[in-house]
VEXZABA-351076 format. One line per field, with one value per residue: chain; x, y, z of N, C-alpha, C in turn. Coordinates in steps of 0.2 Angstrom, whole numbers, plus 5000, padded with zeros to 4 digits. Each point is the difference from the previous one (the first is absolute). Layout:
% residues N
unit = c(A,...)
n.xx = c(X,...)
n.yy = c(Y,...)
n.zz = c(Z,...)
ca.xx = c(X,...)
ca.yy = c(Y,...)
ca.zz = c(Z,...)
c.xx = c(X,...)
c.yy = c(Y,...)
c.zz = c(Z,...)
***
This chain:
% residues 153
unit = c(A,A,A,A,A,A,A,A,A,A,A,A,A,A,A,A,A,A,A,A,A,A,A,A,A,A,A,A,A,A,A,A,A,A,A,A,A,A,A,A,A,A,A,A,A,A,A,A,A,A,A,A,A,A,A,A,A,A,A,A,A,A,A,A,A,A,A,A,A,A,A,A,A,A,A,A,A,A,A,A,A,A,A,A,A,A,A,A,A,A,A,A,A,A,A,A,A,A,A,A,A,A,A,A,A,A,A,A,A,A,A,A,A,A,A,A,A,A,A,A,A,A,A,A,A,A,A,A,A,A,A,A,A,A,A,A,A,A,A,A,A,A,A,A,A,A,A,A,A,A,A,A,A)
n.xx = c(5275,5004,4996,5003,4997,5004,4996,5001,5004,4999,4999,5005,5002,4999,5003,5005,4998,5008,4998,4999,5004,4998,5006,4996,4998,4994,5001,5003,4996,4993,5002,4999,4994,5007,4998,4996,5006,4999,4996,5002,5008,4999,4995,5006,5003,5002,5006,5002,5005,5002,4996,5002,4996,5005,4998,5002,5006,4992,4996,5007,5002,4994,5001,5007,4996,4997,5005,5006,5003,5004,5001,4995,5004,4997,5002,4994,5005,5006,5004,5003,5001,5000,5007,4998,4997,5005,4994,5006,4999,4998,5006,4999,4995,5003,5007,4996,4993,5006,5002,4997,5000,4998,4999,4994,4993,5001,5005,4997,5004,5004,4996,5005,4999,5006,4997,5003,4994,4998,4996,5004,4995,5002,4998,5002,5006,4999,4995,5007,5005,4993,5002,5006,4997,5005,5000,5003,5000,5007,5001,5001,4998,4999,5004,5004,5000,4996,5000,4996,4999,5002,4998,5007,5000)
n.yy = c(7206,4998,4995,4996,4996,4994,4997,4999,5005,4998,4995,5002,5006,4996,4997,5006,5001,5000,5006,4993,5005,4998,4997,4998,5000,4998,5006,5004,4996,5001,5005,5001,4996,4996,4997,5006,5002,4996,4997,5004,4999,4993,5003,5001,4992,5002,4997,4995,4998,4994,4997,5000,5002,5000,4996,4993,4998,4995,5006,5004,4992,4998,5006,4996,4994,5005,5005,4996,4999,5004,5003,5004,5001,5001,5003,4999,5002,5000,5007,5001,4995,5004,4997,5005,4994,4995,4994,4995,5000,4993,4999,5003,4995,4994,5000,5001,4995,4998,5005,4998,5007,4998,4995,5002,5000,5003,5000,4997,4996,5003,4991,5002,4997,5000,5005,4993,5000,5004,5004,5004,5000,5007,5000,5006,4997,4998,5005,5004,4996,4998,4999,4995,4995,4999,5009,4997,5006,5000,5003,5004,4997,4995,5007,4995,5006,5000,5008,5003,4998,4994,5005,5002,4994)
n.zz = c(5723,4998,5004,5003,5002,5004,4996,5005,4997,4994,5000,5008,4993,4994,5003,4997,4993,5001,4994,4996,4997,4996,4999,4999,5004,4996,4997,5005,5002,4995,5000,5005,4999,5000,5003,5001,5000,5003,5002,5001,5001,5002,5003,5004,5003,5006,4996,5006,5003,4999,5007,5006,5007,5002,5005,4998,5002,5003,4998,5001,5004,5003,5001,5003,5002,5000,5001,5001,4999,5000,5008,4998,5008,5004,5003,5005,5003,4996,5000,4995,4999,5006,5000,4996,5000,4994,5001,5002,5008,5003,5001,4992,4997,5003,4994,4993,5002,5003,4996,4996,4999,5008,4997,4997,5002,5002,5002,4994,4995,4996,4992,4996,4990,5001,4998,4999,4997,5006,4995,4999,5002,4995,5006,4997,4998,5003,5002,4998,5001,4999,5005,4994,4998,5007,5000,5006,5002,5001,5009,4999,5006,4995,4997,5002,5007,4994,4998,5002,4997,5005,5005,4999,5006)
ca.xx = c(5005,5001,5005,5003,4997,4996,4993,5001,4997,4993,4995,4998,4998,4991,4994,4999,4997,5004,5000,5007,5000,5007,4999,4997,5003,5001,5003,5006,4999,5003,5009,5006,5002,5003,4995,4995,5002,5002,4992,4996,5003,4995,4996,5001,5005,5006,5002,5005,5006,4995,5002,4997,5005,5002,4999,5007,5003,4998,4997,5004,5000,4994,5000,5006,5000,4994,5001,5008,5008,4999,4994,5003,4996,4998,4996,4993,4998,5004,4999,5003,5004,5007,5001,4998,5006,4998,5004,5000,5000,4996,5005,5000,4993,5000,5006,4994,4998,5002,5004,4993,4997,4992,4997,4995,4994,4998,5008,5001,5003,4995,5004,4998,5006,5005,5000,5006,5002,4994,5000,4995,4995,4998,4993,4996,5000,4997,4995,4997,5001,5001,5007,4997,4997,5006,5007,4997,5003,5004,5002,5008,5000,5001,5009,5002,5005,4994,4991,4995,5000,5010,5004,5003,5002)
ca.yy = c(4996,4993,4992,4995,4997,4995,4996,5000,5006,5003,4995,5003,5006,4999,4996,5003,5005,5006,5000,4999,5002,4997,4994,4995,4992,4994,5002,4996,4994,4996,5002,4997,4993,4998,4992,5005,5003,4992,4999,5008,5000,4993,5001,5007,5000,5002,4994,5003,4993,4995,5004,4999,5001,4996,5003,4996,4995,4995,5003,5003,4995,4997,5004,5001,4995,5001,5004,5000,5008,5005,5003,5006,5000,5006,5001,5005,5007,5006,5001,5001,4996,4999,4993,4995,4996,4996,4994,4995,4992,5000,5002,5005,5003,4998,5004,5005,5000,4998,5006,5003,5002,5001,4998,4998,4999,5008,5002,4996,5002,4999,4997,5002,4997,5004,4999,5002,5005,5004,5005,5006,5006,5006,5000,5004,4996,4994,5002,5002,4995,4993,4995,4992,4996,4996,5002,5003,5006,5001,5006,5002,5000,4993,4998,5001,5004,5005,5001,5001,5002,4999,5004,4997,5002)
ca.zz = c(5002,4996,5000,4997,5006,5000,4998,5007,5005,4997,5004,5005,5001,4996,5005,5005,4997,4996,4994,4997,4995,4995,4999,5004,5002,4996,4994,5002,5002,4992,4998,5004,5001,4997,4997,4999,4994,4994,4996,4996,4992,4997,4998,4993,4992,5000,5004,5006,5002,5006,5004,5006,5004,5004,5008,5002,4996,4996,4995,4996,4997,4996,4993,4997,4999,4996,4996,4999,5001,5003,5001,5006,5006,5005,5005,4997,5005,4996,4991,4996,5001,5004,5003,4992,4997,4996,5002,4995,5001,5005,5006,5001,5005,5006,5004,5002,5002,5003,5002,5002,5008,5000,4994,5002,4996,5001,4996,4998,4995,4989,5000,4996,4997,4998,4994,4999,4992,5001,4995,5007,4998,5006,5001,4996,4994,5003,4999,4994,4996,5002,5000,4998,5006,5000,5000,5005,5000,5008,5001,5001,5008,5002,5001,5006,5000,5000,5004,4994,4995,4999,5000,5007,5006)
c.xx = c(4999,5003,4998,4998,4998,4995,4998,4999,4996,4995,4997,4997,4994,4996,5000,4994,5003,4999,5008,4999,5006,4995,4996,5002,4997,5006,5008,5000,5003,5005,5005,4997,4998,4993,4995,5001,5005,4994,4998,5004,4998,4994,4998,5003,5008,5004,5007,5003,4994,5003,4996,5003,4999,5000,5004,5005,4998,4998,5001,5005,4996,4998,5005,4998,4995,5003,5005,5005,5001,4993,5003,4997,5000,4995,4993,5000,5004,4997,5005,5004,5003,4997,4997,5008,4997,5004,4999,4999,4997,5007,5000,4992,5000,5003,4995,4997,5002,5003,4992,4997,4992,4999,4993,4994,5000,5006,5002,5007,4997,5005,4997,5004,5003,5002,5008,5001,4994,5002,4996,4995,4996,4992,4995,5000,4996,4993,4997,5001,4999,5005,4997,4996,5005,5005,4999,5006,5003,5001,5007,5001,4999,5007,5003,5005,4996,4994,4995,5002,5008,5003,5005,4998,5004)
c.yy = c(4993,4996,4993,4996,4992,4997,4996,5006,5005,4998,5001,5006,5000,4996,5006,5005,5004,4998,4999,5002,4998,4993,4994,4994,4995,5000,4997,4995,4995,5001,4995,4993,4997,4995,5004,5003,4995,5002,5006,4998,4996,5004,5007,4998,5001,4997,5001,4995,4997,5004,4998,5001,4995,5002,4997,4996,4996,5003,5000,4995,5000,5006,5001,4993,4999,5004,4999,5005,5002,5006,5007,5001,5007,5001,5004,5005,5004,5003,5001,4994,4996,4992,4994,4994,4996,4995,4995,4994,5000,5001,5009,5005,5000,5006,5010,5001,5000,5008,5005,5002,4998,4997,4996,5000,5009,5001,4993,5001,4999,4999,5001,4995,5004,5000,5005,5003,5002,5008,5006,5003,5005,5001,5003,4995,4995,5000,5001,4993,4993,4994,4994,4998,4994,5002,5006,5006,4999,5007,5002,5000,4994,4997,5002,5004,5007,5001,5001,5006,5000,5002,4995,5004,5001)
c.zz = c(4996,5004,4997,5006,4996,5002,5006,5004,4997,5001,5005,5000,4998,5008,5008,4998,4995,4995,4996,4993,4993,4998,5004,5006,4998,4995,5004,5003,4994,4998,5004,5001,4994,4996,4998,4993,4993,4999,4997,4994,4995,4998,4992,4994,4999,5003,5002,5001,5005,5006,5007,5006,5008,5007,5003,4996,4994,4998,4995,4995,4995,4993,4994,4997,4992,4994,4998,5002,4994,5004,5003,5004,5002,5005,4997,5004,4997,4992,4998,5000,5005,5003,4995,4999,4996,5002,4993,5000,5008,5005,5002,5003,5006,5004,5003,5004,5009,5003,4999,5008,5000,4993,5007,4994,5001,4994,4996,4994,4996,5001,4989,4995,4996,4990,4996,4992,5000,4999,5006,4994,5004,5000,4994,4994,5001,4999,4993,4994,5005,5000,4998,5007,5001,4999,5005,5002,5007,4998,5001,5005,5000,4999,5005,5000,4998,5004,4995,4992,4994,5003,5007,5005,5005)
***
């Protein structure tokens, strides 16, 4: 049997004893947080849109304030995009964060800069051909209205 079990209740099963096989929980840990895995990219070389997430309003202020607009927001607790928006201006951050459910320090928002003539590169290309330094690769899931790999939603 194969599943699919949150990093939360993998956690419980390893502190119960149960052998967790697959992927690691350090291993999804660093994947899914966000700050953990900025600094893996920085460290490798590989460069990404500024980027920071936010537990409240002033935060999210204060990294719009640092970064400029356009940004795109989301929630940290979905995949594929959904509830991704790109804001332009702080009426409309506001207007976000405000319809945002449960935004807390546990469920915070990413808060990333919206690179508006950003070039998709697909992962395998990417490896094998080092990207400029400063020409930093958006996802086709960082346009709105798309999921991962372009595709619509």
């Amino acid at each position: 049997m194969v599943a699919t079990l949150s990093p939360k209740v993998d956690a419980k099963f390893a502190a119960a004893g149960v052998p967790i096989l697959g992927t690691s929980l350090e291993t999804i840990d660093l994947a899914e947080d966000r700050d953990r895995f900025r600094h893996v990219m920085r460290r490798l070389g590989i460069p990404q849109p500024e980027s920071g997430m936010a537990s409240t309003l002033d935060e999210a202020l204060q990294i719009a304030g640092q970064m400029g607009y356009p940004l795109m927001v989301r929630p940290s607790c979905v995949l594929g995009g959904r509830a991704m928006e790109v804001v332009h201006d702080e009426a409309m951050l506001r207007q976000y964060v405000a319809a945002a459910v449960g935004v807390s320090p546990e469920l915070p928002i990413l808060v990333d800069k919206f690179l508006e003539n950003g070039t998709e590169v697909p992962s395998t290309q990417e490896r094998r051909n080092r990207i400029p330094s400063g020409d930093a690769p958006r996802c086709a899931s960082q346009e709105p209205g798309l999921g991962a790999g372009g595709q619509p939603r």
